[in-house]
BALOBA-1460 file (C-alpha; in Angstrom, 3 decimals):
// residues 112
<rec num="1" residu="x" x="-11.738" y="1.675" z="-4.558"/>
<rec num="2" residu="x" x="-11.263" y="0.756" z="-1.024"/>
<rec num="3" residu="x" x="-12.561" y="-2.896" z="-2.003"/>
<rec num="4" residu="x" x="-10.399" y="-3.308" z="-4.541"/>
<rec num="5" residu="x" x="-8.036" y="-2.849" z="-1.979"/>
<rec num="6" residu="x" x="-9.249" y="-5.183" z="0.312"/>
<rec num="7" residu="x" x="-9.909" y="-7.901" z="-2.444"/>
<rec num="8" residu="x" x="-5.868" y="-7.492" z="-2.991"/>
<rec num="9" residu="x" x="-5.477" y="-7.921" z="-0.172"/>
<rec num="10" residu="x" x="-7.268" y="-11.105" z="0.694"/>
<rec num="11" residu="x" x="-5.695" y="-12.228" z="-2.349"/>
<rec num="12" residu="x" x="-2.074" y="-11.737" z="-1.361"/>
<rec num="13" residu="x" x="-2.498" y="-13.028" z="1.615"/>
<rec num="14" residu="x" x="-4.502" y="-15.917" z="0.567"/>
<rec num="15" residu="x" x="-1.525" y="-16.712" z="-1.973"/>
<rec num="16" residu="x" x="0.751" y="-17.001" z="0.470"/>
<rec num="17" residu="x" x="-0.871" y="-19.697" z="2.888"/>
<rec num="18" residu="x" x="-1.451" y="-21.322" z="-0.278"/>
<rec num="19" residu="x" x="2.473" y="-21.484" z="-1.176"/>
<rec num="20" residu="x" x="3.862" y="-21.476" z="2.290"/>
<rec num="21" residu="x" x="1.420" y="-23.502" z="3.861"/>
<rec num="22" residu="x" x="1.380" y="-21.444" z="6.998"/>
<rec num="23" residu="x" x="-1.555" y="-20.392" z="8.670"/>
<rec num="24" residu="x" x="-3.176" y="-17.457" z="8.335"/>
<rec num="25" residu="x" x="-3.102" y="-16.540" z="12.335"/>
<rec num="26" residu="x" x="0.960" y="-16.894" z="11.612"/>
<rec num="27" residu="x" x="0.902" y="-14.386" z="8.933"/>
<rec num="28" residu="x" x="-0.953" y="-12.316" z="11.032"/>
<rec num="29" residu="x" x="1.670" y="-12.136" z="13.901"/>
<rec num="30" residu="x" x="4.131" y="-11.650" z="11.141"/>
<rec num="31" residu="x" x="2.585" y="-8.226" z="10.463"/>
<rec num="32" residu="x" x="1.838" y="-7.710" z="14.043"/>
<rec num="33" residu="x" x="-1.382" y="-6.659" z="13.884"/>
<rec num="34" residu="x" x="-4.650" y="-8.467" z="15.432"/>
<rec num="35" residu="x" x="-7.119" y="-10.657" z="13.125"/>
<rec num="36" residu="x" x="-9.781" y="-8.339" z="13.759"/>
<rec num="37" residu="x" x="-7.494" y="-5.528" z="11.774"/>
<rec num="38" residu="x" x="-6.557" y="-8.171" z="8.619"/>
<rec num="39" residu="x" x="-10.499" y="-8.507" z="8.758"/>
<rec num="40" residu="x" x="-10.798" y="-5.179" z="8.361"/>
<rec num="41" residu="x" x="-8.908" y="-4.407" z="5.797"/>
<rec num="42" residu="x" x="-9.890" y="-7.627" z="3.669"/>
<rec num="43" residu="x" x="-13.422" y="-6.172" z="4.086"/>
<rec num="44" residu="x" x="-12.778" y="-2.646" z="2.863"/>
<rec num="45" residu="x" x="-13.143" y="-0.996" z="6.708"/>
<rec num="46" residu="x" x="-9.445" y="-0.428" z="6.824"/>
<rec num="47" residu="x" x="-6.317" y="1.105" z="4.822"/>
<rec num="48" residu="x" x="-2.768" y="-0.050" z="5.980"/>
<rec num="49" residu="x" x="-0.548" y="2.705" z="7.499"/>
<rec num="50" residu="x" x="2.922" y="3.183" z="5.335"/>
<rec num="51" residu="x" x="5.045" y="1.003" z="7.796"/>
<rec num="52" residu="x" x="2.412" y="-1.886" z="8.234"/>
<rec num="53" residu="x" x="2.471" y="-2.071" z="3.940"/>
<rec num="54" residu="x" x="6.431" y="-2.461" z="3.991"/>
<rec num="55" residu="x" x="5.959" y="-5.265" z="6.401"/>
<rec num="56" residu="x" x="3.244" y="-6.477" z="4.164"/>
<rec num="57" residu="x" x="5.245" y="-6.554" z="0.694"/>
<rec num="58" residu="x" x="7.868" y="-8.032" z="2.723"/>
<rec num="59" residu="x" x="5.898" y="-11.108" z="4.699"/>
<rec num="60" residu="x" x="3.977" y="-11.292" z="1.171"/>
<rec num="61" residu="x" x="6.867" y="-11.337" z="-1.094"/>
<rec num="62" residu="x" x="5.126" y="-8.682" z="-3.227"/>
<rec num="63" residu="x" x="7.140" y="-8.369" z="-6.966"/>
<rec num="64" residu="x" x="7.986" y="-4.517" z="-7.620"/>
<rec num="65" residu="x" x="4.607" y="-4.415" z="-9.589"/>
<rec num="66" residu="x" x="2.361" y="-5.381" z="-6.953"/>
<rec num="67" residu="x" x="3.881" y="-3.117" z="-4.621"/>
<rec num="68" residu="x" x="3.293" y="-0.241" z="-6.869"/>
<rec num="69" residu="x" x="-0.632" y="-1.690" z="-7.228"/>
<rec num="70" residu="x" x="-0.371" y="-1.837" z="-3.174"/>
<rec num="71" residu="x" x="0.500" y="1.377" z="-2.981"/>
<rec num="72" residu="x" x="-1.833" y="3.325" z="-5.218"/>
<rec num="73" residu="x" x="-4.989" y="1.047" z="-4.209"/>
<rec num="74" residu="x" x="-4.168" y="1.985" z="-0.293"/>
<rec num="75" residu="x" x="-3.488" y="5.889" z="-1.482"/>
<rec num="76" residu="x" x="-7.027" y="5.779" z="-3.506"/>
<rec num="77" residu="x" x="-8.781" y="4.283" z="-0.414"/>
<rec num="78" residu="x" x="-7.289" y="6.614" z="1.494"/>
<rec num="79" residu="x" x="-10.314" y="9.324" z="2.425"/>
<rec num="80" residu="x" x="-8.150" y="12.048" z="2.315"/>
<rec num="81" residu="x" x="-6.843" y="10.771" z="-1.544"/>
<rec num="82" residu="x" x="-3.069" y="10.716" z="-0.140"/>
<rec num="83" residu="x" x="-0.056" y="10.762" z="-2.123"/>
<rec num="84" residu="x" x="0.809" y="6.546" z="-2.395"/>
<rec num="85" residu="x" x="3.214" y="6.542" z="0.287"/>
<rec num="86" residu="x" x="6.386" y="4.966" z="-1.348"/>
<rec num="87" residu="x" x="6.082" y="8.456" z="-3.744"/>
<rec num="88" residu="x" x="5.805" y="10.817" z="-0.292"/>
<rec num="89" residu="x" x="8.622" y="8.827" z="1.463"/>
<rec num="90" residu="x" x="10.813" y="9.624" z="-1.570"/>
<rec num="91" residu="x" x="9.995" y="12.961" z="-1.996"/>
<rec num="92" residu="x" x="10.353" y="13.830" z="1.522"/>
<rec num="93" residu="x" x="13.798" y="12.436" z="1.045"/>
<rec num="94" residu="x" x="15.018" y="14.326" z="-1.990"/>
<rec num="95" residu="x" x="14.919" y="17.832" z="-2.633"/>
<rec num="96" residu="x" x="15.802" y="16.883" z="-6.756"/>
<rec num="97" residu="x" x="12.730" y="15.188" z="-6.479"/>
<rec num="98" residu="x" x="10.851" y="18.282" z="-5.287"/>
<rec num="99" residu="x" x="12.324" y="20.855" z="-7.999"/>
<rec num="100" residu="x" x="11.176" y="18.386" z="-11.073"/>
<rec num="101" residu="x" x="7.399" y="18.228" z="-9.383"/>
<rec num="102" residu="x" x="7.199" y="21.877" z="-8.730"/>
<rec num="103" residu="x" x="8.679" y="22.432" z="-12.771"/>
<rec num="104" residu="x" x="5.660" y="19.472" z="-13.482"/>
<rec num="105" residu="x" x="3.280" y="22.092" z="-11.619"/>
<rec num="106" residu="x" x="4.755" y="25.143" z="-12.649"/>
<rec num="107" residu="x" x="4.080" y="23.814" z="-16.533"/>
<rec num="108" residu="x" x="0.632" y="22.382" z="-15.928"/>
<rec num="109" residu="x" x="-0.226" y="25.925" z="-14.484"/>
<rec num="110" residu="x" x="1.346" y="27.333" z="-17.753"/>
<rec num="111" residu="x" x="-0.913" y="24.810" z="-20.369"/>
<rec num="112" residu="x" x="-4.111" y="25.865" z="-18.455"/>
């Protein structure tokens, strides 16, 4: 999965030189990272922390759908399988949230 992410990546990124016509070392310094880190997450080695993807989806111009697809391909890649981090930050931020997951888990438990 981690390629996948990487290939959207690439893609994304790719797109927007195309339709900007900036450079790819500008975009670069827009996300204030190195090229040696957008290398290594084109190539899979890599999966962008929470913060850097906001940046991303912003510099990027990502529609609501990619930045769902954004999020879920970095939370697959993830090693540890994380919860996509625009989910967790929401969460975290609402305990209504919480109480309809835990009734979701209380009612899986039930059906099993």
């Amino acid at each position: 999965m981690i390629d996948k992410l990487g290939e959207f990546i690439k893609k994304k990124v790719d797109r927007k030189i195309n339709i900007s016509k900036k450079k790819k070392s500008d975009i670069i310094k827009e996300f204030g990272i190195t090229s040696q880190y957008l290398h290594d997450m084109e190539n899979g080695k890599r999966v962008p922390s929470a913060n850097l993807m906001k940046i991303m989806i912003d510099v990027l111009g990502l529609s609501e759908k990619e930045q769902i697809e954004l999020y879920d391909l970095a939370s697959e890649s993830h090693k540890l399988k994380r919860i996509p981090a625009d989910i967790e930050e929401y969460i975290i931020g609402n305990d209504s949230a919480k109480t309809e997951i835990r009734k979701l888990i209380s009612k899986n438990k039930e059906v099993k």
